[in-house]
N, C-alpha and C positions, 0 to 999 in steps of 0.2 A: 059061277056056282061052286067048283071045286076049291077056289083059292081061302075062302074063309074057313074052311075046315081046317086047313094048314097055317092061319093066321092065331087060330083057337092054341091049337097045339104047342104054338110059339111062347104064347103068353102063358099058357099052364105051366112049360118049362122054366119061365122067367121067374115065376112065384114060387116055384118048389128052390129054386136058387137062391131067394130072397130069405126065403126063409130059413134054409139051413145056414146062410152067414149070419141070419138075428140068433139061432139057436146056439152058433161056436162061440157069440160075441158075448152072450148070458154066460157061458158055462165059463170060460177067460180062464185066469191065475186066482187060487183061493187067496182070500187075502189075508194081511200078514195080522196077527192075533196081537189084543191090546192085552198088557200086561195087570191082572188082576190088583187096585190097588191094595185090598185087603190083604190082598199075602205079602207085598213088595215091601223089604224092612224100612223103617224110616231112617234116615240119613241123619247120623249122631252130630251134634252139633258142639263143637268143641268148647269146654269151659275153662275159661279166662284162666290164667294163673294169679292171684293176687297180690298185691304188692306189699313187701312184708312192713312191717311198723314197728318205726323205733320206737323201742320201749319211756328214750325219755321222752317223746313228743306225749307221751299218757300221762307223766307226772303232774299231780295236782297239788301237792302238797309237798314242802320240805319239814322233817319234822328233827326238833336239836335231839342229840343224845350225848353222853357226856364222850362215847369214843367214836363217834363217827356223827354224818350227817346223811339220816335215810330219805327218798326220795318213792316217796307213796305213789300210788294210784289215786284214781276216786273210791275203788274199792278196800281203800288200805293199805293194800300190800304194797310190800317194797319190792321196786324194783331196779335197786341199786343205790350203793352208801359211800359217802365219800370218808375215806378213813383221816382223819387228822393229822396222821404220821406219813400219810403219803406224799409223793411231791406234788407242787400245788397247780404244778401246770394244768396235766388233765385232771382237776378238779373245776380250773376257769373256762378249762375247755367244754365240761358235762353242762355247767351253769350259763354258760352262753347258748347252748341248742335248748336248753329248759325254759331258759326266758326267754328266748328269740334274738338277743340284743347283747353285745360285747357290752363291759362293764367301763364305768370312769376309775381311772385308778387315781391315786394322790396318796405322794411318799408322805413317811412321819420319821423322825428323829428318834432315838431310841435313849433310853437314863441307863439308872444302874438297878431299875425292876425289869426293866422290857428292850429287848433288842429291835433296832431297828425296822420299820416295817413297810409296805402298803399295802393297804388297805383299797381292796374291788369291789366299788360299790356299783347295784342295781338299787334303785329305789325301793326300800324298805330292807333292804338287805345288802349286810357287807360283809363279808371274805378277810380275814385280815392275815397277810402273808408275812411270815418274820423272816428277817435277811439277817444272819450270823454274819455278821460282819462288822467292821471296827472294834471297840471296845468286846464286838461280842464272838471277834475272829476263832476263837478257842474251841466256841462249842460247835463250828459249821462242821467237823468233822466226827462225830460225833453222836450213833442211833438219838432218833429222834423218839421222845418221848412225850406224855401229855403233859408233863412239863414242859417239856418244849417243844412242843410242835412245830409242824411245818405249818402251822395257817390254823385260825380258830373262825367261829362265825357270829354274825350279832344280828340279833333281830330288832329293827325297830319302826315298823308296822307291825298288823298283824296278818299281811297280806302284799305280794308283789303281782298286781295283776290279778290273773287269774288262778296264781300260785298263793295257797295259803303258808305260812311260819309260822310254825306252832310246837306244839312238844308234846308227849305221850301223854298229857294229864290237859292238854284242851288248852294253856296258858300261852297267851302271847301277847305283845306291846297290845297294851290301851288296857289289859285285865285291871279290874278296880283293886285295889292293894285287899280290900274287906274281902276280898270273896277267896283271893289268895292264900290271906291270913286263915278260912276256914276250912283248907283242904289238908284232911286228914294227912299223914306222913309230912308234912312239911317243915325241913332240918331247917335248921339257924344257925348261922357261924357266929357263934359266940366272940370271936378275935374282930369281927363287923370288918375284914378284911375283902369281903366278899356280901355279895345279897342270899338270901335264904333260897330254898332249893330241895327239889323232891326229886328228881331221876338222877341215880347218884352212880359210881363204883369205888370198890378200893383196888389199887394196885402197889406191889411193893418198888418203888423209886430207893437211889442208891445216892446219895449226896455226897457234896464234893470232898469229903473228908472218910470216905469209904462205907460210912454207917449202912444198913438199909433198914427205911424205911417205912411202915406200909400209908398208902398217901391216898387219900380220898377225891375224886374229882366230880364236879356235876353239871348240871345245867343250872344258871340261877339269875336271877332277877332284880332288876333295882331300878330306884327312880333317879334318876340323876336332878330331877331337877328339885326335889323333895328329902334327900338323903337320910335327914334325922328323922321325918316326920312322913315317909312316903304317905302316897295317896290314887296312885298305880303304876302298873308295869309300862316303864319307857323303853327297858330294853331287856331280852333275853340271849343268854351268852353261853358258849359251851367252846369248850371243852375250860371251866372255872378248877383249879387244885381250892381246897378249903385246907384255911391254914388254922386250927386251932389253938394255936398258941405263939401267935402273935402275926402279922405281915410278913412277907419274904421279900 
């Protein structure tokens, strides 16, 4: 009869035990705080450098002029002109990353109008290099002028690719000779030395006898295969001197 009172008592202490370990085991380590995403800056995400772009991979257009040869956009603009008096290497060099494609070259023999040459053709378009040499040894030393150039050009398409050849008045191989014939400002070399011609300059030239003279050069046009009687543009040529009074 006395033992159960002492058995109660046991189990009372055993529960007040129990329950202060559930109560340490609730209260534990606060726990660690989640980081508000609204405030947390976002993480910049670095932007690419771009790769920059050769100007000539833009060129859509090569246009004649009578002292150089400019190298358009689609927009117009130039973005780069190959001078005529320059040397002609990096000029085959600008003209090969334009067109994608090294040129065929093929020597020619030179008279007593024209020194020696070759001529770097891409289809529809040739480069034509003069070599001062032989008969023409005198003048390789010698500032180069539009007289003599280091290298003239010739169009005959009106298109290499997806390179148009063309000239500041829209003309280029295959133009009908009639439509030519009716663009306002269009010179005529009266000496027929030369094809007729609108984007012109004069420069004073010094000939071999000390004179100076002041000398007219242009862009200009002719049919080769129609010469008396054209009938359209087979070719457009620059840097042409007009000789007024008679052939040189």
């Amino acid at each position: 009869m006395h033992r159960r009172p002492h058995r109660a008592v046991l189990t009372a202490a055993t529960l007040a035990a129990g329950l202060a370990l559930a109560l340490t085991a609730c209260v534990g380590a606060a726990p660690t705080p989640t980081p508000d995403a609204a405030t947390t800056p976002p993480t910049a995400t670095p932007t690419p450098t771009p790769e920059p772009v050769d100007p000539l991979t833009t060129v859509s257009a090569l246009v004649a002029r009578p002292e150089a040869l400019e190298l358009r956009d689609a927009g117009g603009a130039v973005v780069g002109s190959l001078d005529y008096l320059a040397p002609v290497g990096p000029a085959i060099e600008t003209l090969t990353t334009v067109f994608g494609t090294p040129p065929v070259a093929e020597k020619h023999r030179g008279s007593n109008h024209f020194p020696p040459s070759t001529v770097h053709r891409w289809d529809g378009f040739e480069l034509w290099e003069n070599r001062y040499v032989d008969n023409w040894a005198e003048f390789a030393e010698e500032p180069r002028t539009l007289y003599k150039p280091s290298f003239s050009v010739v169009f005959t398409e009106p298109a290499r690719g997806s390179i148009a050849l063309t000239t500041t008045h829209g003309v280029e191989a295959g133009t009908a000779w009639t439509d030519l014939e009716a663009m306002p400002g269009l010179q005529v070399n009266q000496s027929g030395c030369s094809g007729p011609y609108l984007d012109y300059i004069e420069r004073e030239e010094t000939w071999p006898d000390g004179t100076v003279h002041v000398q007219r050069f242009g862009v200009d046009f002719v049919d080769w295969d129609n010469w008396e009687a054209p009938s359209v543009v087979t070719e457009v040529r620059a840097p042409i001197p007009v000789h007024e009074n008679g052939c040189a």
